[in-house]
PyMOL Python script that loads the backbone (N, CA, C, O; Angstrom):
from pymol import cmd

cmd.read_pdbstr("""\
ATOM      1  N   UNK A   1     133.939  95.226 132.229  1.00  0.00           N
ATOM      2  CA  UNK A   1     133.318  94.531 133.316  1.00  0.00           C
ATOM      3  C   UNK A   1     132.311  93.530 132.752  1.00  0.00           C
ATOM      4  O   UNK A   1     131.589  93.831 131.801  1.00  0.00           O
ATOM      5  N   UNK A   2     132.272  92.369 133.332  1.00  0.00           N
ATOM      6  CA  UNK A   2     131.463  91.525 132.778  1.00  0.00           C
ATOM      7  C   UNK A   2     131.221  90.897 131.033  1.00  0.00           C
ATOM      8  O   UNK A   2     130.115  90.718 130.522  1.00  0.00           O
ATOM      9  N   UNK A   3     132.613  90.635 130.330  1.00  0.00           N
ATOM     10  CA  UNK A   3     132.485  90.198 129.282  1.00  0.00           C
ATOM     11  C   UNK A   3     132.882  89.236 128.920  1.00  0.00           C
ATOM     12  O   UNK A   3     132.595  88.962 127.755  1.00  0.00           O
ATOM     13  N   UNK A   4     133.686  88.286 129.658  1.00  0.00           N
ATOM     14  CA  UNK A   4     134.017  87.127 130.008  1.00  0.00           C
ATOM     15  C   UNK A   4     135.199  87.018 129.102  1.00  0.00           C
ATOM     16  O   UNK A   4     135.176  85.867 128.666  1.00  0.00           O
ATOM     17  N   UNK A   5     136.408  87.781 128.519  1.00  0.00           N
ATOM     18  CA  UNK A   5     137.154  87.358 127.977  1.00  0.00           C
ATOM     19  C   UNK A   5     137.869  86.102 128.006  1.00  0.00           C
ATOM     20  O   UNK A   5     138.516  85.502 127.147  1.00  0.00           O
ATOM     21  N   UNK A   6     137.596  85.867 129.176  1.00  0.00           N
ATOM     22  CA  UNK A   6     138.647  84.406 130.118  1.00  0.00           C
ATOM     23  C   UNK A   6     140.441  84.778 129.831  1.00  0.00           C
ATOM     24  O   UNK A   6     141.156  85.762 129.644  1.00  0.00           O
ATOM     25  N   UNK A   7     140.540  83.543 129.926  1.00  0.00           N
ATOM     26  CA  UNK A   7     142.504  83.639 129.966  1.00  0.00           C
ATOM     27  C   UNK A   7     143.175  83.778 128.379  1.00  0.00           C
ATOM     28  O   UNK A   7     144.378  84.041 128.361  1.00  0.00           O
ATOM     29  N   UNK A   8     142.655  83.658 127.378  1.00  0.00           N
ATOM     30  CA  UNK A   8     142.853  83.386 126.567  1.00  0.00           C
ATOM     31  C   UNK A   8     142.953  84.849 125.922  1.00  0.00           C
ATOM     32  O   UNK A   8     143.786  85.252 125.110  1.00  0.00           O
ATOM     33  N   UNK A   9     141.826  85.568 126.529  1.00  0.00           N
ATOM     34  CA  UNK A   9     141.576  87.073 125.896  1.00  0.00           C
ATOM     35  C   UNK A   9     142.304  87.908 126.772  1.00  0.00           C
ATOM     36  O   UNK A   9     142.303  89.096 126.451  1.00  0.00           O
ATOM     37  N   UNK A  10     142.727  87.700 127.467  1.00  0.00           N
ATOM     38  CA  UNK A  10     143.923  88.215 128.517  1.00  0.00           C
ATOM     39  C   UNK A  10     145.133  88.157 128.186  1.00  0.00           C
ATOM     40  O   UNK A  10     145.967  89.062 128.183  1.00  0.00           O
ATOM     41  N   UNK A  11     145.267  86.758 127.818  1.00  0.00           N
ATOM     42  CA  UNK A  11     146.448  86.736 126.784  1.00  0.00           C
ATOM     43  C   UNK A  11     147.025  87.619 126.203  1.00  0.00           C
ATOM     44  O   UNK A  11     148.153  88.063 126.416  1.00  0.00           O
ATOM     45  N   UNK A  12     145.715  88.133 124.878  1.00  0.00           N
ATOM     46  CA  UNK A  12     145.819  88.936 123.589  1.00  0.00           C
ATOM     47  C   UNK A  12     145.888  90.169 124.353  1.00  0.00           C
ATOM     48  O   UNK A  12     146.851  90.845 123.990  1.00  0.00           O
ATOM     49  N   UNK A  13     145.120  90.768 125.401  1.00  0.00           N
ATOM     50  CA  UNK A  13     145.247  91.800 126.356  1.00  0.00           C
ATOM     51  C   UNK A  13     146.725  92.235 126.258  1.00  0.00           C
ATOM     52  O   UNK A  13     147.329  93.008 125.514  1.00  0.00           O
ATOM     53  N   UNK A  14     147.078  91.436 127.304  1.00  0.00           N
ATOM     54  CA  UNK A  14     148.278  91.126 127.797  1.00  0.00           C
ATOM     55  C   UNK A  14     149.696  91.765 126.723  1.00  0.00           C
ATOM     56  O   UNK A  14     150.538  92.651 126.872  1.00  0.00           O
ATOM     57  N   UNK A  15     149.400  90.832 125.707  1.00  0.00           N
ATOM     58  CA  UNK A  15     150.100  91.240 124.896  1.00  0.00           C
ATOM     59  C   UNK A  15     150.389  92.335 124.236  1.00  0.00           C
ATOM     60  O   UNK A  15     151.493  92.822 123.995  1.00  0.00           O
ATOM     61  N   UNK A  16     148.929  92.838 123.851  1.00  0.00           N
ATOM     62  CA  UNK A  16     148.900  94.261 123.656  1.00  0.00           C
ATOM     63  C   UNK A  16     149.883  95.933 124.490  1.00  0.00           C
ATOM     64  O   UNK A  16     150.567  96.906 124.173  1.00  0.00           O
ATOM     65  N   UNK A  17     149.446  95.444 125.324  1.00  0.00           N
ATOM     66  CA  UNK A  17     149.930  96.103 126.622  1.00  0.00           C
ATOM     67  C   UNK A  17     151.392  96.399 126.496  1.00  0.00           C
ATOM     68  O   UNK A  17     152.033  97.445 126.596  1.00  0.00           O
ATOM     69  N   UNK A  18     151.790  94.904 126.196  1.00  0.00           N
ATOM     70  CA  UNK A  18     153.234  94.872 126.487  1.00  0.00           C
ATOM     71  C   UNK A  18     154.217  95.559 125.369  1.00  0.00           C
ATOM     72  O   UNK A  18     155.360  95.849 125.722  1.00  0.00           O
ATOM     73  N   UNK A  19     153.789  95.825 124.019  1.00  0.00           N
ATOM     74  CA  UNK A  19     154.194  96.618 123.306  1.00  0.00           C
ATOM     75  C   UNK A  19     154.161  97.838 123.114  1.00  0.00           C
ATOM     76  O   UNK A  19     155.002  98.454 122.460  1.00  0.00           O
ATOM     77  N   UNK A  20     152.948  98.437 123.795  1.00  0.00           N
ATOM     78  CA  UNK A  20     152.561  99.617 123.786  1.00  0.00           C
ATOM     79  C   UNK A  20     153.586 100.375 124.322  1.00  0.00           C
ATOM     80  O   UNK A  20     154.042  99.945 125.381  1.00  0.00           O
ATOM     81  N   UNK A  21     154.130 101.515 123.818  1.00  0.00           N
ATOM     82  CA  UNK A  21     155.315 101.856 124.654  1.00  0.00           C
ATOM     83  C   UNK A  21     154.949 103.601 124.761  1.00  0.00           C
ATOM     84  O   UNK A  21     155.934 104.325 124.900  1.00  0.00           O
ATOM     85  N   UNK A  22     153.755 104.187 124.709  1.00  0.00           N
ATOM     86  CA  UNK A  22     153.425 105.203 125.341  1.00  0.00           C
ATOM     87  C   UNK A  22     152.096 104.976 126.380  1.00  0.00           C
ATOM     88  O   UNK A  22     151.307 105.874 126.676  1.00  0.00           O
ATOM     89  N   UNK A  23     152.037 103.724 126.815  1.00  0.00           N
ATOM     90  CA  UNK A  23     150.485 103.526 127.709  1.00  0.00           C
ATOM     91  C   UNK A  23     151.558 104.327 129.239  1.00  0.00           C
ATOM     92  O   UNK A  23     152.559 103.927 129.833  1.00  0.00           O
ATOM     93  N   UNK A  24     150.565 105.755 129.400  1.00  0.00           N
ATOM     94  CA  UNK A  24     150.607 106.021 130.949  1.00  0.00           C
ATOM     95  C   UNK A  24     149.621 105.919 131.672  1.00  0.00           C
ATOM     96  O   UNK A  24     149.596 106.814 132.516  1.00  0.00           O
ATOM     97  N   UNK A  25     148.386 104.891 131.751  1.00  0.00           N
ATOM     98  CA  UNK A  25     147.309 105.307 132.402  1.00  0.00           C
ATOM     99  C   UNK A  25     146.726 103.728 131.785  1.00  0.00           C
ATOM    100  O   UNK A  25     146.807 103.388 130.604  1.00  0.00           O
ATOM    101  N   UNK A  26     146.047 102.775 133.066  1.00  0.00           N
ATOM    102  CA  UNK A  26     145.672 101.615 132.603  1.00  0.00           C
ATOM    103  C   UNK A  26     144.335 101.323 133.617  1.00  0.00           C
ATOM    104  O   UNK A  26     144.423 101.182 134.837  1.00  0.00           O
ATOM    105  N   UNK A  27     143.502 101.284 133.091  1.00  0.00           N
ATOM    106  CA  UNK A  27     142.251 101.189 134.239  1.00  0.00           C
ATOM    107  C   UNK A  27     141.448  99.657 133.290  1.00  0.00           C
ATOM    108  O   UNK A  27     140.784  99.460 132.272  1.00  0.00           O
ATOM    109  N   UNK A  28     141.946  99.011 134.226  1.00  0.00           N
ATOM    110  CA  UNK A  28     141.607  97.483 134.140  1.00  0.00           C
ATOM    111  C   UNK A  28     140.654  96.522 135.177  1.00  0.00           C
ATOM    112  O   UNK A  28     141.229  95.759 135.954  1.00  0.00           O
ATOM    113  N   UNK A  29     139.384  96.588 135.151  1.00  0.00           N
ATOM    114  CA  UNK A  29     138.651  95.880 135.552  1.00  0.00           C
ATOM    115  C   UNK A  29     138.729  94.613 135.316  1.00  0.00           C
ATOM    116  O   UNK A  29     138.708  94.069 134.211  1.00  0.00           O
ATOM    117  N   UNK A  30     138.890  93.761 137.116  1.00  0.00           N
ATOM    118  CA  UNK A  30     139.163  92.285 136.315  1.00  0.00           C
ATOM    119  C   UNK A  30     137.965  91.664 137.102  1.00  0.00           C
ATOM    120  O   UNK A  30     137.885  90.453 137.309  1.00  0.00           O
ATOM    121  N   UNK A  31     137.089  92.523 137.503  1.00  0.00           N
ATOM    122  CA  UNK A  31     135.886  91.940 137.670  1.00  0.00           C
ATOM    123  C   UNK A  31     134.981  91.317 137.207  1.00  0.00           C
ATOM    124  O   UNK A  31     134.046  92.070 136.933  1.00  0.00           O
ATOM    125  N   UNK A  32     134.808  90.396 137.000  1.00  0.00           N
ATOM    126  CA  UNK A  32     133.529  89.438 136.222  1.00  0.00           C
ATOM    127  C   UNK A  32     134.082  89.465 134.795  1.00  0.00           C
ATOM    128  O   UNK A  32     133.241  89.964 134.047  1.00  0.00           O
ATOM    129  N   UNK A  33     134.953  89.184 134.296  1.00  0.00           N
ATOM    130  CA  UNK A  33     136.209  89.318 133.073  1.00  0.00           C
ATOM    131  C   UNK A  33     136.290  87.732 132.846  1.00  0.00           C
ATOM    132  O   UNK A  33     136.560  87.266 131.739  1.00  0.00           O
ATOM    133  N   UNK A  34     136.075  87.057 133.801  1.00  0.00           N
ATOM    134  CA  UNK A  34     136.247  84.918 133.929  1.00  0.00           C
ATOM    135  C   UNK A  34     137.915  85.041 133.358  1.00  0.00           C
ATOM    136  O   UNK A  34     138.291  84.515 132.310  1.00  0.00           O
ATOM    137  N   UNK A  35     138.901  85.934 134.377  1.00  0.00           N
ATOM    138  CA  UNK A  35     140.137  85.634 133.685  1.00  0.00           C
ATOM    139  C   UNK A  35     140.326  84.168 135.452  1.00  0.00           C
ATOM    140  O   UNK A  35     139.778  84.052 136.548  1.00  0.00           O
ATOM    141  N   UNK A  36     141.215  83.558 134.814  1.00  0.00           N
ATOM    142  CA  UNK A  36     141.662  82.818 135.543  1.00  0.00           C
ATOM    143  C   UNK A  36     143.169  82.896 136.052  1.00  0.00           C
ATOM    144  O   UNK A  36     143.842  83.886 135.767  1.00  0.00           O
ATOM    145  N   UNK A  37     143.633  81.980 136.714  1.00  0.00           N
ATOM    146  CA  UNK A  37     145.273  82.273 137.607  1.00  0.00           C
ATOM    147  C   UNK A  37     145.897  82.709 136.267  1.00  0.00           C
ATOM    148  O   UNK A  37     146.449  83.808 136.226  1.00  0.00           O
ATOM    149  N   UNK A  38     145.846  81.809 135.000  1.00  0.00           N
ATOM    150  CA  UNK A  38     146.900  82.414 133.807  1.00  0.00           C
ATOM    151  C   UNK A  38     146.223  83.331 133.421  1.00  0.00           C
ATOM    152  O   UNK A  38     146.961  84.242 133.795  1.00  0.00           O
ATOM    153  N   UNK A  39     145.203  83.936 132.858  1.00  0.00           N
ATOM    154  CA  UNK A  39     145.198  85.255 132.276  1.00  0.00           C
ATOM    155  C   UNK A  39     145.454  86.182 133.573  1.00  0.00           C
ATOM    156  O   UNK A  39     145.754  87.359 133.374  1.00  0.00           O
ATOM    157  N   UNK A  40     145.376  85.826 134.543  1.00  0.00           N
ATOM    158  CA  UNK A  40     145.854  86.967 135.489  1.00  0.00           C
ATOM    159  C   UNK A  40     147.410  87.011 135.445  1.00  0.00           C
ATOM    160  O   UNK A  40     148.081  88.009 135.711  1.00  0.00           O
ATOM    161  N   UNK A  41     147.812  85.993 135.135  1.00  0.00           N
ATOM    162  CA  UNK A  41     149.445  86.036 134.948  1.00  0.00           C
ATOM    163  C   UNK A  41     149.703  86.854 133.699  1.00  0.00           C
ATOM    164  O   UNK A  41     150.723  87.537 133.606  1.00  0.00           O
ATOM    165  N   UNK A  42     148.876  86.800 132.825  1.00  0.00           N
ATOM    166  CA  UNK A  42     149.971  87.643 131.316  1.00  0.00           C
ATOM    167  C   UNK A  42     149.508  88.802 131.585  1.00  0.00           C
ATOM    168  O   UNK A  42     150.110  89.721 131.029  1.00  0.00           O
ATOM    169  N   UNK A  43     148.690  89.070 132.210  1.00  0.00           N
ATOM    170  CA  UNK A  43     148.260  90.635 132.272  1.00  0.00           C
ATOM    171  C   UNK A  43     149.089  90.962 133.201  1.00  0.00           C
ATOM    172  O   UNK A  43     149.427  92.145 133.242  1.00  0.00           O
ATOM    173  N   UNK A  44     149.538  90.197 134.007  1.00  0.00           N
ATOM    174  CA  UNK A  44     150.662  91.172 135.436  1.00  0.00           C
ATOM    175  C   UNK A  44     152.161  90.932 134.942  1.00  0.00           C
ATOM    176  O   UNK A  44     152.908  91.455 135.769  1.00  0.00           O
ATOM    177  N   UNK A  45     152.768  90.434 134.072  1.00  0.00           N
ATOM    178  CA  UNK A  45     153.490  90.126 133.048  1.00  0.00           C
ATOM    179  C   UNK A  45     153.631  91.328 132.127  1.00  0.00           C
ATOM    180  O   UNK A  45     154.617  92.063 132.080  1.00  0.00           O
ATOM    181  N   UNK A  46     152.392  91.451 131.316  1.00  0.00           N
ATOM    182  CA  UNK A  46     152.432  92.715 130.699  1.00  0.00           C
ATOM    183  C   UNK A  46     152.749  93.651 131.370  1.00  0.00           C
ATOM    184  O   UNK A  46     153.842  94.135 131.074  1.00  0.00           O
ATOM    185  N   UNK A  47     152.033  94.265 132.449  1.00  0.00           N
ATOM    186  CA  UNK A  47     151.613  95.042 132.474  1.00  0.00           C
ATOM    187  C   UNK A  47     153.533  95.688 133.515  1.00  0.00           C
ATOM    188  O   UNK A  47     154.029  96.815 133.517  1.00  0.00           O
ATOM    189  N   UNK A  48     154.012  94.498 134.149  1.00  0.00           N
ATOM    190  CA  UNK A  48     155.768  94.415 134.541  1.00  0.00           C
ATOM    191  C   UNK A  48     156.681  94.980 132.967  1.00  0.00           C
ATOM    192  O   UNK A  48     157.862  95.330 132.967  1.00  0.00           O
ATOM    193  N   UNK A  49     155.929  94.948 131.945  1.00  0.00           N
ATOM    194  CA  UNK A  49     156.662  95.141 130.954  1.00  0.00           C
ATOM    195  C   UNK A  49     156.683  96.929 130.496  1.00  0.00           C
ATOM    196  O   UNK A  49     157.595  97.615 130.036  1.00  0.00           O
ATOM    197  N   UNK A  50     155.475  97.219 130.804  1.00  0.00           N
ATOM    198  CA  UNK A  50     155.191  98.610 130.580  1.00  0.00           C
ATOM    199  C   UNK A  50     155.728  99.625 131.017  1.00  0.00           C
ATOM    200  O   UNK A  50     155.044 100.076 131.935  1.00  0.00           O
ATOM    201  N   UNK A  51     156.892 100.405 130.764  1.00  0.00           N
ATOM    202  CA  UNK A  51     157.798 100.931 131.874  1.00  0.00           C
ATOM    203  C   UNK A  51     157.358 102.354 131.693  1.00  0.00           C
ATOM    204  O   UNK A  51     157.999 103.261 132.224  1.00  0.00           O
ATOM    205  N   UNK A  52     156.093 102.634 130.830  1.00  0.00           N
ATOM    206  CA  UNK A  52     155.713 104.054 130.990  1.00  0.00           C
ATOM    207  C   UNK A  52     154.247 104.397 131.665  1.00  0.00           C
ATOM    208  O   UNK A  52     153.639 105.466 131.702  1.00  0.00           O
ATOM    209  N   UNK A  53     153.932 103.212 132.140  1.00  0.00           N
ATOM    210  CA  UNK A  53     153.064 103.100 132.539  1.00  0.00           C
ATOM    211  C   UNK A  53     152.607 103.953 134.139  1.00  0.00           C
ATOM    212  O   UNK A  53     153.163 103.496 135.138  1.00  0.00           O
ATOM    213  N   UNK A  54     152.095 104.577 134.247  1.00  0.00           N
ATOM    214  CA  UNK A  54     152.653 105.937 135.915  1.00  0.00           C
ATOM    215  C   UNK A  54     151.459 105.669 136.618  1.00  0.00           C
ATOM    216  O   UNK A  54     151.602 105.799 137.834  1.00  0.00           O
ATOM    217  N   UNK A  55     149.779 105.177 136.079  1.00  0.00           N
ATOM    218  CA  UNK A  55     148.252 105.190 136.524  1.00  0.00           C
ATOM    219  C   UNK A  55     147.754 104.090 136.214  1.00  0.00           C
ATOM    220  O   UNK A  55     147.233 103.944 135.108  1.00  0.00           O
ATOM    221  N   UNK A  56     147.825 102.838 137.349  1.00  0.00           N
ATOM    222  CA  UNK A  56     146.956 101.848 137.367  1.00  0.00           C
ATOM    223  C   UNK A  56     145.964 101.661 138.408  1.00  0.00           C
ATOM    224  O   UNK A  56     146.189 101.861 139.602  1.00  0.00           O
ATOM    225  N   UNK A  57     144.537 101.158 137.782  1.00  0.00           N
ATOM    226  CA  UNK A  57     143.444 101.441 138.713  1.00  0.00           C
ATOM    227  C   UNK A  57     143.324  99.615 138.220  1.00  0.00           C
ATOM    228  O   UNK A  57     143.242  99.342 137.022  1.00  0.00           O
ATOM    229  N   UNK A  58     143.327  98.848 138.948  1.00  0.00           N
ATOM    230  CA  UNK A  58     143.039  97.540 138.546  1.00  0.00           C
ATOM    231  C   UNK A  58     141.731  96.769 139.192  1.00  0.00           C
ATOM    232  O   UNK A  58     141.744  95.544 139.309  1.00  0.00           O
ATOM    233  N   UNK A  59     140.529  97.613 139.631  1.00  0.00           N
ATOM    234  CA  UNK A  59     139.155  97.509 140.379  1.00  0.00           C
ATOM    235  C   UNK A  59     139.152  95.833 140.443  1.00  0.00           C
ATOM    236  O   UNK A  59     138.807  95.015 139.591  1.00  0.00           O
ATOM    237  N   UNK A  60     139.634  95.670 141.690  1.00  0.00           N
ATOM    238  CA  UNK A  60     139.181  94.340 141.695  1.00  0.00           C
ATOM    239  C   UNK A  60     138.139  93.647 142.584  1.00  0.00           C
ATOM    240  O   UNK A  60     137.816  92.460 142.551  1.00  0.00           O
ATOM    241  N   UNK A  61     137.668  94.636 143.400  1.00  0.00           N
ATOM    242  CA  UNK A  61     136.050  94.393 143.916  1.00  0.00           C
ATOM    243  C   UNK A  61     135.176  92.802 143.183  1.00  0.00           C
ATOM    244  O   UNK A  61     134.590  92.845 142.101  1.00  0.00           O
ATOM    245  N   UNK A  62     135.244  91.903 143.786  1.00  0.00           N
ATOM    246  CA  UNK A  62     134.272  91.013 143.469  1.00  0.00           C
ATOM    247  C   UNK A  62     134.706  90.164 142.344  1.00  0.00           C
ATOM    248  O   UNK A  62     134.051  89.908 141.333  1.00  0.00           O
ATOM    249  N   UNK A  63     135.733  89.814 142.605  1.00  0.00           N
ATOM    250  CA  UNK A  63     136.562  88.700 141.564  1.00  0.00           C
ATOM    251  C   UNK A  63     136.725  87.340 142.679  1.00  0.00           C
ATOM    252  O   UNK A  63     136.416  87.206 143.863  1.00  0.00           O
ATOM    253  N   UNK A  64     137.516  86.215 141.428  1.00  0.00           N
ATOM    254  CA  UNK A  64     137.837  85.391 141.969  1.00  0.00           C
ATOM    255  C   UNK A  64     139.696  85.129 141.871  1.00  0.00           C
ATOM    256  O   UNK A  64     140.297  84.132 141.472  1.00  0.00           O
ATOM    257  N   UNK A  65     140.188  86.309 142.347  1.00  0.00           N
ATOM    258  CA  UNK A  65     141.342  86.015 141.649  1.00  0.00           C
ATOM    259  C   UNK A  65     141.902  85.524 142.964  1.00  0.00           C
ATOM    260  O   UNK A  65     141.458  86.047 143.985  1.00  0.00           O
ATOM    261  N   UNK A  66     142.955  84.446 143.079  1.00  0.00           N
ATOM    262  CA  UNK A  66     143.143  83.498 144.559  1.00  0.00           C
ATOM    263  C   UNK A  66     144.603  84.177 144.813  1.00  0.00           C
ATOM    264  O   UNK A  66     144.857  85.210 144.194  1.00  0.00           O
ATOM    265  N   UNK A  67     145.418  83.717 145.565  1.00  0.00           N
ATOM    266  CA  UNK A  67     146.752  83.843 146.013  1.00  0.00           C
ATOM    267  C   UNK A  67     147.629  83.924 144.890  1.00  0.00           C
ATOM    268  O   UNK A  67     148.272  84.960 144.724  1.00  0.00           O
ATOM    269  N   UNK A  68     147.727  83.081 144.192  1.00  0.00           N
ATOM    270  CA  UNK A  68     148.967  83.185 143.065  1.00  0.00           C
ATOM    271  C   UNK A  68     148.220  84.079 142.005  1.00  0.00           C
ATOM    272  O   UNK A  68     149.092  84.615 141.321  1.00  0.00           O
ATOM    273  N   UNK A  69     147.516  84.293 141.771  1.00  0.00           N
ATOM    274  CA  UNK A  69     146.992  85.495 140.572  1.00  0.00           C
ATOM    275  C   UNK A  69     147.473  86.499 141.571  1.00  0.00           C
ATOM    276  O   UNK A  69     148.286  87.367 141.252  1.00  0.00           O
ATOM    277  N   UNK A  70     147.010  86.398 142.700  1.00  0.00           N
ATOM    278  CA  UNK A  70     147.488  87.999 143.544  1.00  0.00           C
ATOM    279  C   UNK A  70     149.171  88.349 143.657  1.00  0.00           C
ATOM    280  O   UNK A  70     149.710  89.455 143.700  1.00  0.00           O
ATOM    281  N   UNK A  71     149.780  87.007 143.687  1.00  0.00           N
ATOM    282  CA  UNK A  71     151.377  87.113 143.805  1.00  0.00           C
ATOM    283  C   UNK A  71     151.853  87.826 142.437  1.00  0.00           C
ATOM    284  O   UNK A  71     152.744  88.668 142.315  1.00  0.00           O
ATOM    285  N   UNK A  72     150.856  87.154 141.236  1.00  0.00           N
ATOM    286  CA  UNK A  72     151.516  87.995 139.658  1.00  0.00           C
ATOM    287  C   UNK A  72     151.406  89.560 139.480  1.00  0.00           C
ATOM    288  O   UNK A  72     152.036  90.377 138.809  1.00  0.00           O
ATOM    289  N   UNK A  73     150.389  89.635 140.323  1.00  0.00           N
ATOM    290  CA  UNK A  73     149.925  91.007 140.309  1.00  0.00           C
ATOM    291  C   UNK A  73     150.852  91.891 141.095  1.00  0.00           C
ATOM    292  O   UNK A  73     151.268  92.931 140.583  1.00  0.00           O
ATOM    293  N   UNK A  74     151.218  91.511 142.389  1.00  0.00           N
ATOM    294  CA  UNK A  74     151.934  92.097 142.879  1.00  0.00           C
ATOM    295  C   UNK A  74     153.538  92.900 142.949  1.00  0.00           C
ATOM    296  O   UNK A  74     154.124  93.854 143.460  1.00  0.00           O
ATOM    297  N   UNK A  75     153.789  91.328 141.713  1.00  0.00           N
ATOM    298  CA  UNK A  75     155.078  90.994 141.455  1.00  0.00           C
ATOM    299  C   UNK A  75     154.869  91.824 140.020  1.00  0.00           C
ATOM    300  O   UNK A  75     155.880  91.814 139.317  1.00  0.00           O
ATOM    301  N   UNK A  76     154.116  92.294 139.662  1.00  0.00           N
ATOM    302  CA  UNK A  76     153.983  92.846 138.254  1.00  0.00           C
ATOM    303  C   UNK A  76     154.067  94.542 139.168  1.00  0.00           C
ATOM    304  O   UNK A  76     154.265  95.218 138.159  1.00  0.00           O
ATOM    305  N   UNK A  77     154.054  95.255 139.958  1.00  0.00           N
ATOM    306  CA  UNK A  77     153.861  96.715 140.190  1.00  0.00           C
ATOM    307  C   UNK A  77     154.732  96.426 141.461  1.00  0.00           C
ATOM    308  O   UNK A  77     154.542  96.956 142.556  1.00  0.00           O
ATOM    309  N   UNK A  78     155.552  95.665 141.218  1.00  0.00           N
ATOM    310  CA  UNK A  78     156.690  95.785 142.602  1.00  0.00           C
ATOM    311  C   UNK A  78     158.079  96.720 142.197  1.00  0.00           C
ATOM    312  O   UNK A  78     158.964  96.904 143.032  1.00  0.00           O
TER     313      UNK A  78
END
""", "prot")
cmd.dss("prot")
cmd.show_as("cartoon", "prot")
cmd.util.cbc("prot")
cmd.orient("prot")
């Protein structure tokens, strides 16, 4: 919370994520994080990639994430 990775560190996030192939449990605050529409995209990207993934808490209380960050997100746990 509050470390400003932006999109760039979301990225590397992102990426991480997406290899991980025992993550069951992901508690991701994207509150005050300064990710923008693209780092909200590789993280909902990743996180579509994670197929062992069973526990996401993604606290998004008090962000700025708009319509299309919300569509990646959605489209990432659909």
């Amino acid at each position: 919370m509050h470390n400003s990775i932006g999109d760039i560190g979301a990225k590397y996030l992102g990426e991480a994520i997406a290899k991980c192939v025992t993550l069951t449990s992901l508690n991701l605050d994207l509150m005050g994080n300064g990710y923008g529409e693209n780092g909200v995209r590789y993280l909902g990207e990743a996180i579509a990639k994670c197929v062992t993934l069973t526990s996401l808490n993604l606290s998004l209380s008090q962000n700025n994430i708009g319509g299309n960050s919300a569509k990646y997100l959605g489209e990432a746990i659909a």
